[in-house]
C-alpha positions as CSV (number, residue, x, y, z in Angstrom):
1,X,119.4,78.0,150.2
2,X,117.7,74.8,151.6
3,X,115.3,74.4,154.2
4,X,114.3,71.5,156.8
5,X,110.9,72.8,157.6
6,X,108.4,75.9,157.3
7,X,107.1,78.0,160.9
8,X,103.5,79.6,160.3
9,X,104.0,82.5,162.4
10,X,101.0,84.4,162.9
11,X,98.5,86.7,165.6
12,X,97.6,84.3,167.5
13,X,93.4,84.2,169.0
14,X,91.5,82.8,171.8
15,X,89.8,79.2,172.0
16,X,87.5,79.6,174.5
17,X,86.0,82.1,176.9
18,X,88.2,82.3,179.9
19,X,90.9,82.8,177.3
20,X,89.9,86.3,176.2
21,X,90.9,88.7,178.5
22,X,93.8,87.3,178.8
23,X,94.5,87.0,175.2
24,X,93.9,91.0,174.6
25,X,95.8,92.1,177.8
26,X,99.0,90.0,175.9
27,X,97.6,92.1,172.9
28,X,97.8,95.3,174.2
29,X,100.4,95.1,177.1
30,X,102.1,98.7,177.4
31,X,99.7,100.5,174.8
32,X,97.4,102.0,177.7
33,X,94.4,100.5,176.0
34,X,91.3,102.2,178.2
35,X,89.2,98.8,180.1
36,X,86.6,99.9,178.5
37,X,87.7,99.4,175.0
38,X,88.9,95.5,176.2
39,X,85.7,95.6,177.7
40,X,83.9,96.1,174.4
41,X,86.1,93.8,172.2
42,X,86.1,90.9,174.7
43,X,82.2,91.3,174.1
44,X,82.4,90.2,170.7
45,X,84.6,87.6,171.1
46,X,81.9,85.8,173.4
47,X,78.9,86.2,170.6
48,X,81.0,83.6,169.0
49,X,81.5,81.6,172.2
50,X,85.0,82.9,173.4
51,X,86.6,81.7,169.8
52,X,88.2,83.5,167.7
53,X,88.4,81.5,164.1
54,X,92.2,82.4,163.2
55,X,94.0,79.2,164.9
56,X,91.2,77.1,163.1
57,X,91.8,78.8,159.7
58,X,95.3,78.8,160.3
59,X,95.1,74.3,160.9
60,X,93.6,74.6,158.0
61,X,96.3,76.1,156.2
62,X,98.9,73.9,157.5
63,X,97.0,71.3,156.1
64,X,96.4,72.4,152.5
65,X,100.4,73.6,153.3
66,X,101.5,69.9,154.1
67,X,99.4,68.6,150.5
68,X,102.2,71.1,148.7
69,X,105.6,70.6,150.2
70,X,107.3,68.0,151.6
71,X,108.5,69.9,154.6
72,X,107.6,69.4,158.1
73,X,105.1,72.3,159.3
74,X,105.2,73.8,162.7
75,X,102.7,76.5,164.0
76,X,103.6,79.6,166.2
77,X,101.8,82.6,167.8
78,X,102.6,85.9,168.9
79,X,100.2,86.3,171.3
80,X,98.4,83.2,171.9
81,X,99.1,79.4,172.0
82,X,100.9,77.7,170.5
83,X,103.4,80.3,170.9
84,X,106.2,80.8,168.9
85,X,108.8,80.0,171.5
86,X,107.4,76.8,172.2
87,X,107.5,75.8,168.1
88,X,110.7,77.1,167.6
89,X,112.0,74.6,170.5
90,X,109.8,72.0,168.8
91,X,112.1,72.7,165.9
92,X,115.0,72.3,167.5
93,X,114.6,69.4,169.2
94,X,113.6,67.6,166.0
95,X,116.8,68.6,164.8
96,X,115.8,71.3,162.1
97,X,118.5,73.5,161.4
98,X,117.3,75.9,159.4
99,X,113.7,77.1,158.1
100,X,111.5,79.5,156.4
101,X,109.0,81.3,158.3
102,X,105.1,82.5,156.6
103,X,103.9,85.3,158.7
104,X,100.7,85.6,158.0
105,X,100.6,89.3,157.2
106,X,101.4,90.7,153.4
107,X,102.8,93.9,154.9
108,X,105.8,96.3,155.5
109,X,105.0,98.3,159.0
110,X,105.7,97.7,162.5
111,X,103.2,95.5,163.7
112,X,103.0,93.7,160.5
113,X,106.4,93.1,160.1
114,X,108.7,94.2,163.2
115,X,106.8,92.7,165.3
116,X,107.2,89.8,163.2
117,X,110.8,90.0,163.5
118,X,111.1,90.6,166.8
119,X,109.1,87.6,167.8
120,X,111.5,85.2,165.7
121,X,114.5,86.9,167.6
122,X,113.1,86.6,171.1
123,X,112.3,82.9,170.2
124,X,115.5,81.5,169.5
125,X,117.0,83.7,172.0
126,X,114.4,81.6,174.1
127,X,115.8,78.5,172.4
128,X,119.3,79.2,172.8
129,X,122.7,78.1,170.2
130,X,120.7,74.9,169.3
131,X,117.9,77.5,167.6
132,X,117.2,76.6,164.2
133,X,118.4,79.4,161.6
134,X,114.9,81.3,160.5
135,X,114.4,82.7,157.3
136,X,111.1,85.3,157.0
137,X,110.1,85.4,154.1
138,X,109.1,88.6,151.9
139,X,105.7,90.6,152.2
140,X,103.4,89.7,149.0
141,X,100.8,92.2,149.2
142,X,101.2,92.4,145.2
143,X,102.0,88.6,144.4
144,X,99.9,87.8,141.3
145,X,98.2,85.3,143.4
146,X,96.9,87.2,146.3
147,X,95.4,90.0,144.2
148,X,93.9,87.1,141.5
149,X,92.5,85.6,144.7
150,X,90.5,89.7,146.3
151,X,89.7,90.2,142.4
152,X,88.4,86.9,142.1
153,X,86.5,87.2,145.9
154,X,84.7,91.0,144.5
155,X,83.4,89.3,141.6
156,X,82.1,86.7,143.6
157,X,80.7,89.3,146.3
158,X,78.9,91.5,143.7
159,X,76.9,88.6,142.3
160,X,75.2,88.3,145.4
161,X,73.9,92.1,145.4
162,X,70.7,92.4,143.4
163,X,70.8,92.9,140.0
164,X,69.8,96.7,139.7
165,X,72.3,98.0,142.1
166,X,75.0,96.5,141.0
167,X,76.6,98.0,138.2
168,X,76.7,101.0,140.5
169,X,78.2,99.0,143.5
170,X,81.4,101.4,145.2
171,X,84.1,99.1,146.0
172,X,85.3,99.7,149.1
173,X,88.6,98.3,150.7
174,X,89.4,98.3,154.4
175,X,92.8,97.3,156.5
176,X,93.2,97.4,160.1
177,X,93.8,100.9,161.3
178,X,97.5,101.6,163.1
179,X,98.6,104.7,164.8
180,X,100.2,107.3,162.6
181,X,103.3,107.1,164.9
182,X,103.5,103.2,164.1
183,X,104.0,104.0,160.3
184,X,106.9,106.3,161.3
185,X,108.8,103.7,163.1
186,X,109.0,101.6,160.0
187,X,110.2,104.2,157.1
188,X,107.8,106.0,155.3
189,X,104.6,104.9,155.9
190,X,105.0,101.5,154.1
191,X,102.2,100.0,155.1
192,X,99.1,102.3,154.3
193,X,101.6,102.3,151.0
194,X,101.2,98.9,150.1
195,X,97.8,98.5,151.3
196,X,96.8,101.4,148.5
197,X,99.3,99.6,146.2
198,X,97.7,96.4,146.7
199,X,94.0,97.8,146.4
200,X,94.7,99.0,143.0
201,X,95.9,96.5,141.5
202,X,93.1,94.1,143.0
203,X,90.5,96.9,141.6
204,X,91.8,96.9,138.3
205,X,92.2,92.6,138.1
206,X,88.5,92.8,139.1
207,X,87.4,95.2,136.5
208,X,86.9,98.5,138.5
209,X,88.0,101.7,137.2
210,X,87.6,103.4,141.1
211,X,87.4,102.3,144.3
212,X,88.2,103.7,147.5
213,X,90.8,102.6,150.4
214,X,90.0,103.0,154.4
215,X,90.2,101.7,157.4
216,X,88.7,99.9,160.6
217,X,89.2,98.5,164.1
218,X,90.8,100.8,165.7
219,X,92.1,100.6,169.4
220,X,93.6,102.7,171.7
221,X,93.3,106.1,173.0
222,X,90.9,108.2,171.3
223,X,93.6,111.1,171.5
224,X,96.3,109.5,169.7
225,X,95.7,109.5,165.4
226,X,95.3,106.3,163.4
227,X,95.0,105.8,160.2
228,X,91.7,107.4,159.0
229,X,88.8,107.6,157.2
230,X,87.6,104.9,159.3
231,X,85.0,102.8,157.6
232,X,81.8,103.2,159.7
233,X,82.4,106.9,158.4
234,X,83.5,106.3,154.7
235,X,79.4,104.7,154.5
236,X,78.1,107.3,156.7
237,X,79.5,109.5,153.6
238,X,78.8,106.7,150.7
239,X,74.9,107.2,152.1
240,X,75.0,110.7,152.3
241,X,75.9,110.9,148.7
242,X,73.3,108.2,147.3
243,X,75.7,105.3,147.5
244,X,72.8,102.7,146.5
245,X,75.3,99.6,147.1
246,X,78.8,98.7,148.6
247,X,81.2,96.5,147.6
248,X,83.7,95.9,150.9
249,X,87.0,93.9,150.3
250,X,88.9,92.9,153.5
251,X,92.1,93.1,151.9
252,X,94.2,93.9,155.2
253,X,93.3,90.5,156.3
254,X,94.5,86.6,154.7
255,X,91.7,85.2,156.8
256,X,88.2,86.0,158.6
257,X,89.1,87.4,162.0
258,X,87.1,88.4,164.4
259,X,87.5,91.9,162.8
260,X,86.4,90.5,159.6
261,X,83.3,88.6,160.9
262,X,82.6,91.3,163.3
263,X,83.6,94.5,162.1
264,X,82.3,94.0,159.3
265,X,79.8,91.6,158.9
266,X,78.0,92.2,161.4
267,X,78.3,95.5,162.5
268,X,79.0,97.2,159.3
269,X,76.3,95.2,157.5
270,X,74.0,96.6,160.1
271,X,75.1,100.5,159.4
272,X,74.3,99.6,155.8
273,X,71.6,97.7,156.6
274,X,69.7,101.1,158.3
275,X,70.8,103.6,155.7
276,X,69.5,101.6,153.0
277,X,72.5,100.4,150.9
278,X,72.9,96.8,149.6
279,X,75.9,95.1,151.2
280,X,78.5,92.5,149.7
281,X,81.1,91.6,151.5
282,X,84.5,89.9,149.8
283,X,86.0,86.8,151.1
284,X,89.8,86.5,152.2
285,X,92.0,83.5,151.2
286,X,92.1,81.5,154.1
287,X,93.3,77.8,153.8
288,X,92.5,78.1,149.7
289,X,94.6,76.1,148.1
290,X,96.0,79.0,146.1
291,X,97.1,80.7,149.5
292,X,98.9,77.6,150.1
293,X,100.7,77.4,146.5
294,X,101.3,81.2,147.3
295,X,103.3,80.4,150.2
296,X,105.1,77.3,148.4
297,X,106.0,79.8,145.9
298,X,107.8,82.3,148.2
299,X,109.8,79.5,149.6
300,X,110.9,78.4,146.3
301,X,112.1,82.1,145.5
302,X,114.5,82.2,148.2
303,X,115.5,78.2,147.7
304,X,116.4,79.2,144.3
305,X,117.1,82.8,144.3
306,X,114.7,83.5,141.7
307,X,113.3,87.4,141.7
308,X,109.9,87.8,143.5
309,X,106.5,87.5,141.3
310,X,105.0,90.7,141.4
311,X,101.9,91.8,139.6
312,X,102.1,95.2,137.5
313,X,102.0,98.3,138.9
314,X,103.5,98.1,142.5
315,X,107.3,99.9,143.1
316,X,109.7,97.5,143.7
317,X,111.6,99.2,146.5
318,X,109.3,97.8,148.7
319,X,109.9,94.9,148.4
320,X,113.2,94.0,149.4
321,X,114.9,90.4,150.9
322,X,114.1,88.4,153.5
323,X,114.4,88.6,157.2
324,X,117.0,85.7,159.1
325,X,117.0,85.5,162.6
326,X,115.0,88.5,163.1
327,X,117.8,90.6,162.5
328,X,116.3,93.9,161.0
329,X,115.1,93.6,157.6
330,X,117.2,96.7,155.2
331,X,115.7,99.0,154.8
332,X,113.5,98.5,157.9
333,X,110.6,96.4,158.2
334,X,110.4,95.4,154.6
335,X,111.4,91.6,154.7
């Protein structure tokens, strides 16, 4: 299978403050997110100045994208300009006929994945017949270079935690939070599957024998269930029991979001901070170069039908082929 270009489909953020609000009401249109909650997020958006860094870290990667393939690279949003729609009919009127699509997300799930889908669908429905054929490709939440990259990051993190503590540093990986009934749509809770899957095999890369595996950002109403232990909690806990130093690994995310540089730095740094524990925090891939080769590398799986590079450990059933056209990935949500 041959392609004429590659669509970076991804979240999508704010570049400026009048874009905010109406950034997170695209968000969260129909999930009855209370004001108040918008209210709060929107806050941190404006400490740094209504911008959120994902389109500039996404740029970035199209860049380092561009140095490793010869195709064309177009850039689409979900939620946020440049939307999808509008690249997809970029596509088309350059006459490509057929490309793959990087979400940037390594996981199964719905919002992960289906949404994924479902935003390449309503595109070239949006486009019409002259819609360019789009291939998404697999999740990679256990491609040898994504957990080299998080085992590589948590070496690099615990250097910067003083000497004494750190042999005794608890690593500590989070994900964005979903609501339980979210996992249910999309076939046996996949995601929080992979997202353990993916933590151990990063922990054992990096040298750990244990870690832990939680979660953060939550949204929503208070009375539906999300994914828990939330991970202000799991170091209210970690300090109750001693915990002298953390170790926290953003593996949910491929780049430092707002819930990355917010979340976590800042406001989990502070809980830390105030109970006494030394705090690293891991980096996320970004526009690395080796993200880019990653990408490269899933292109060239389906280009020549080669089987997907896994490292050891993770059950292949969820990983299965990739998505085209947004028609549902078999079983569900795991293109």
């Amino acid at each position: 299978m041959e392609f004429d270009a590659l669509l970076l489909l991804s979240f999508g953020g704010p570049e400026g403050p009048e874009q905010v609000r109406p950034f997170l009401d695209n968000v969260t249109r129909g999930r009855a997110v209370p004001a108040a909650r918008l209210d709060a997020v929107a806050e941190h958006y404006q400490h740094f100045g209504g911008v959120s860094p994902i389109n500039a870290i996404n740029r970035a990667l199209i860049a380092a994208l561009r140095d490793e393939t010869p195709l064309p690279v177009y850039f689409g949003n979900r939620n946020w300009r440049p939307y999808i729609e509008d690249a997809v009919a970029a596509m088309a009127a350059d006459g490509v006929r057929r490309a793959a699509v990087f979400a940037t997300s390594a996981w199964g799930g719905y919002s992960s994945c289906r949404q994924y889908v479902d935003d390449i669908a309503r595109a070239r429905a949006s486009v019409g017949p002259d819609a360019p054929d789009l291939i998404k490709l697999r999740h990679f939440f256990d491609h040898p270079a994504f957990v080299g990259w998080f085992a590589d990051a948590i070496t690099a993190a615990a250097a910067t935690l003083p000497a004494a503590v750190r042999p005794s540093a608890r690593l500590v990986f989070t994900a964005h939070s979903i609501p339980l009934a979210a996992e249910s749509w999309c076939g046996d809770r996949l995601y929080a599957r992979q997202v353990a899957a993916a933590a151990a095999l990063v922990a054992a890369a990096a040298g750990h024998t244990d870690h832990d595996v939680v979660w953060q950002s939550r949204s929503g109403s208070p009375r539906v269930p999300w994914l828990e232990p939330d991970v202000g909690d799991h170091l209210a806990a970690l300090a109750d029991a001693g915990t002298t130093a953390v170790i926290v690994c953003p593996i949910g995310f491929v780049a430092d979001h707002i819930e990355v540089v917010w979340d976590l730095d800042h406001e989990l740094r502070e809980q830390a901070d105030r109970a006494g524990i030394a705090f690293a925090r891991a980096g996320t891939p970004g526009a690395d170069r080796r993200f880019a080769r990653l990408v490269v590398g899933l292109i060239d799986e389906v280009r020549h039908g080669r089987p997907p590079l896994r490292a050891g450990g993770a059950d292949p059933v969820e990983l299965q082929g990739a998505s085209v056209n947004g028609a549902p990935c078999a079983p569900a949500c795991r293109g």
